[in-house]
N, C-alpha and C positions, 0 to 999 in steps of 0.2 A: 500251853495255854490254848483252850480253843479259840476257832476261827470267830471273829464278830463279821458277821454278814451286812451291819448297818457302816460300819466303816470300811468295808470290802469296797461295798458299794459306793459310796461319797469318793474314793480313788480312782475309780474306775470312771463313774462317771463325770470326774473334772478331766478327764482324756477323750478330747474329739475325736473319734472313729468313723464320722459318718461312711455310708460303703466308699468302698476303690481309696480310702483313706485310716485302713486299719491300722497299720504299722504299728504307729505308738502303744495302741492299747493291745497288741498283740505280743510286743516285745515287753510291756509291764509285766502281764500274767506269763511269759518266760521265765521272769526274773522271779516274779513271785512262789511260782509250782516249784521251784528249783529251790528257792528256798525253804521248803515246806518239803523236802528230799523225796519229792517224785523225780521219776525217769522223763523230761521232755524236748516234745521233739518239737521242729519246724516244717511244718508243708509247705513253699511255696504256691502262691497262687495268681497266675498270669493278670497283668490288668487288661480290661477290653480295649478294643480296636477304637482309638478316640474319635475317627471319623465317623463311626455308628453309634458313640455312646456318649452323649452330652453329659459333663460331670468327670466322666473318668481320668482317675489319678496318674501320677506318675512314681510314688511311692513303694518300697516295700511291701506285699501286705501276704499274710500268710495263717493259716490253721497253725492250732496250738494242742496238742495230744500229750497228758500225765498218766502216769501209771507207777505204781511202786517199781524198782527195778527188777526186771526177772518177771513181771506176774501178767498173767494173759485173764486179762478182765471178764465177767460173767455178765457186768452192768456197768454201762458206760453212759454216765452225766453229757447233755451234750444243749449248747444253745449257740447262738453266733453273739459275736465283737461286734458289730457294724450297724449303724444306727442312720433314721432316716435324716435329713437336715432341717431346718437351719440346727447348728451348735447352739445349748444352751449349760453353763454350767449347773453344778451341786449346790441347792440351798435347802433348809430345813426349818421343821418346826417341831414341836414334842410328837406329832404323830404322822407326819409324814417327810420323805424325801422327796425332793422336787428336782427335774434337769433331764435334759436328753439322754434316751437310754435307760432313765432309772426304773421304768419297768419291761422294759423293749431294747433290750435283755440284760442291762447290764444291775439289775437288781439278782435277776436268776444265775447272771455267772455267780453272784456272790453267795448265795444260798446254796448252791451245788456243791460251790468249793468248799463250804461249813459241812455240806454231808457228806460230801466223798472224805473228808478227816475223820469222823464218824465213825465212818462205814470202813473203813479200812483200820481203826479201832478195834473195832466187832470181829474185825477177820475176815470180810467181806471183799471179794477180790474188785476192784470200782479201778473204773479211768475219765478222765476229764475231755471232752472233745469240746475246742471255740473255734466254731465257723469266719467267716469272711462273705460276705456278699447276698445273705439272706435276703434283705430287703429289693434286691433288683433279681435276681437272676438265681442262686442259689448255687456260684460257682465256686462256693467253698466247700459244700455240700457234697458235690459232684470230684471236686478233688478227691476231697475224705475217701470217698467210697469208693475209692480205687487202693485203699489203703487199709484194707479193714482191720483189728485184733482180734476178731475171733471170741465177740463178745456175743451172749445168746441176749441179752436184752438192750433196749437201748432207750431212755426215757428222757424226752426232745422236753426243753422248757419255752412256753412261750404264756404271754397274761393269758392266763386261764381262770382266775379268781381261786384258785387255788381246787380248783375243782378239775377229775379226771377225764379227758376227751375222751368220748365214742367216736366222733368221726371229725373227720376237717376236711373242710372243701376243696376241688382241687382250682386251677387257676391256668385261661385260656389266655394271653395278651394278643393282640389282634392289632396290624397296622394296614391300616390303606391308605394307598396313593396316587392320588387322581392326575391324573397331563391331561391341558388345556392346549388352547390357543392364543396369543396374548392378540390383543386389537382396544382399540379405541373404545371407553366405555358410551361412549354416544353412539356409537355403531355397532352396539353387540352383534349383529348377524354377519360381522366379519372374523368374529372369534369364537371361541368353546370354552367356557369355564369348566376350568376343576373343580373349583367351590361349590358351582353347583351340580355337579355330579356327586360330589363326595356328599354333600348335604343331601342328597335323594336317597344314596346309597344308606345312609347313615339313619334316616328315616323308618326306610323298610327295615334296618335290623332292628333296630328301637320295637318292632311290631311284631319281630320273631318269636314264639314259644321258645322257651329254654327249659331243659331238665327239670324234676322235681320228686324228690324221694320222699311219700308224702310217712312211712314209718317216724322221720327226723323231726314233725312235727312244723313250730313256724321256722324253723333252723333250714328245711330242706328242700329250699326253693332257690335254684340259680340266681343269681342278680349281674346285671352288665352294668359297666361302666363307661362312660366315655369321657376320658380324665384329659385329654389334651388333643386340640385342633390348631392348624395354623397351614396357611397358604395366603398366594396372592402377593400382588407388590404396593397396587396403591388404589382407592379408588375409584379413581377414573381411567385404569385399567384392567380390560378382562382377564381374571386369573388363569395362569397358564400352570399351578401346580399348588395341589394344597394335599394335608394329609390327618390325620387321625389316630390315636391309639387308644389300645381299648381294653380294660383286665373286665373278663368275665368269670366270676366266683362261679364254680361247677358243681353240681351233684353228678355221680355218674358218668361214663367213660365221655371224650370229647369229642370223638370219631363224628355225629351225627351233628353236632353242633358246627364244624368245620366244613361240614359237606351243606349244612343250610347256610351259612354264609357265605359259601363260595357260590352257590346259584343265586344269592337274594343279591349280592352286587355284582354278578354278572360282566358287564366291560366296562362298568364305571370306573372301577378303580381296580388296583393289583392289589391283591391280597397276602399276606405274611404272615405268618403266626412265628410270632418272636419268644415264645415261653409255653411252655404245657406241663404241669406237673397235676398229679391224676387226685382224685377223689379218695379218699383214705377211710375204713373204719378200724377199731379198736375196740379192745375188751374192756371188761369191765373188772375192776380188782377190789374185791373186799364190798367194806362198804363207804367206799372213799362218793361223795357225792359227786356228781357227773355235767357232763353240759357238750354241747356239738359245736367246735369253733368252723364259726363262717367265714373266717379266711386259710389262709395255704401253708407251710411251716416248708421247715427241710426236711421234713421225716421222708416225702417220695424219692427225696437222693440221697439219703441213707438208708437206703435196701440190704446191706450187707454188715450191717451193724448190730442185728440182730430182730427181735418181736420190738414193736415200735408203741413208746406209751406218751401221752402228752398233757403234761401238768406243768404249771407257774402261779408265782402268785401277782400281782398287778391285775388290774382292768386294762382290757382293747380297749375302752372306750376312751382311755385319755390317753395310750399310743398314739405318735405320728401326731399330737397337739400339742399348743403351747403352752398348756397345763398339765403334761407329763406327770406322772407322782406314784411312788408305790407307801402302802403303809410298812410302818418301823414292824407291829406287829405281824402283818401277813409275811413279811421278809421271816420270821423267824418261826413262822408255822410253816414255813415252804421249806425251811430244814430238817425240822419234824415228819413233814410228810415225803420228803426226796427217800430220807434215812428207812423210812418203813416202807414202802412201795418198793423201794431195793431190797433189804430185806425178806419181804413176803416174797419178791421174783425167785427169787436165789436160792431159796428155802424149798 
């Protein structure tokens, strides 16, 4: 009986995964590929260091790799387990699914796993890869590809509207951290704020040029973020330490963007770069319709996976909100189009 992609997913996504918290939904789709008489394996995957990573688990959590047994894959389905928080479950209506994950990725696990049944049908040598840790750090990613099969293509799902990527951005994350002086806030010329160093610093990068690849159209212009700030104790105390973190979406190598923020904040603060994964393009196949995703995937840490292609069905626009959703129908056009786009590769 074939795979239903629409209750793949309602399974999938009534199982909390958010990242450094995969386990469950890692050891599901074990139990699941196993039963569906693939060969699969477990990668383990270290949780981070909890004094540097707010959130991180203490859980099992690991990559999941199927493949028929015996068969050294040509094209390998690949998207991650791990989903941003808060947890929401599976609810439905006649044309859409709703819940955490359900297009951010765990509507795409479920449509992959409908084609790679498919596609190994056809004769088509396919293997299944589910990441770990996309959404922070991409240290499932990084696992994997110490582990490769010897697959010549590799086609990454993330919401793409069902349209094939030309390029994805890549992504800078950036922390500074300012040391003060603490003193009496009625006496500031007894102390040194960090706040307001790191707020000066943070000013002039705000004012920085950033890359722009103007071929990409309005898609290929860097954007920065400044997603979280926080120092100081109280008040009516000068702050002696505050800090900032910051994802800069990238066109184009990072080299020169790191080298202008390290002079723009100068001895204000200490600088870090906690993530770099590079700027990507890609071909274009057939006449599948196209689009440039302005966020980051795992494709820069699946380098050895093979030629890198990047199609899903869901909208970015409702990932990472509380109105998550993918449609019943694009779920089963994203098995349609997994099935041919592997095929045309292989062919």
């Amino acid at each position: 009986m074939p795979i239903d992609p629409i209750q793949l997913t309602k399974q999938l996504v009534d199982i909390e995964s958010t990242t450094y918290c995969e386990g469950p939904a890692g050891a599901f789709l074990y139990e699941y590929l196993t039963d569906q008489r693939y060969a699969v394996e477990r990668t383990r995957v270290a949780q981070p260091d909890h004094s540097c990573t707010p959130g991180a688990g203490n859980g099992d959590r690991f990559n999941v790799y199927a493949a028929l047994p015996g068969v050294t894959p040509d094209v390998v389905l690949s998207t991650h387990m791990d989903t941003v928080p808060p947890y929401f479950g599976c609810t439905e209506d006649d044309e859409f699914l709703y819940g955490r994950g359900s297009c951010d990725a765990k509507g795409i696990i479920a449509a992959q796993v409908a084609a790679a049944d498919r596609l190994r049908e056809a004769g088509v040598k396919v293997g299944l890869l589910f990441v770990v840790g996309e959404e922070r750090d991409s240290a499932g990613a990084a696992v994997a590809n110490l582990h490769p099969k010897g697959s010549k293509f590799l086609i990454n799902g993330e919401p793409t509207d069902n349209r094939l990527a030309l390029a994805s951005k890549g992504a800078l994350r950036v922390e500074l951290r300012a040391k003060g002086k603490m003193a009496h806030s009625a006496y500031p010329e007894l102390g040194d704020s960090a706040i307001d160093k790191l707020i000066a610093a943070l000013h002039d990068i705000l004012a920085m040029p950033l890359p722009v690849e103007p071929d990409l159209g309005e898609s290929g212009a860097s954007t920065l973020n400044i997603g979280l700030i926080e120092g100081g104790r109280a008040p009516n105390v000068i702050a002696d330490k505050a800090e900032a973190h910051i994802l800069i979406r990238l066109v184009g190598p990072a080299d020169e963007t790191k080298q202008n923020i390290i002079k723009t904040v100068g001895d204000r603060a200490d600088v870090t770069f906690s993530l770099e994964l590079p700027f990507v393009r890609m071909r274009k196949v057939g006449n599948l319709p196209t689009m440039v995703a302005k966020f980051t995937t795992d494709i820069p840490s699946l380098t050895n996976w093979g030629e890198p292609f990047l199609l899903g069905p869901g909208s970015i626009h409702v990932a990472h909100t509380p109105n998550e959703k993918i449609s019943k129908k694009e779920l089963h056009e994203a098995v349609d189009l997994y099935t041919d786009l592997a095929v045309s590769l292989v062919s």
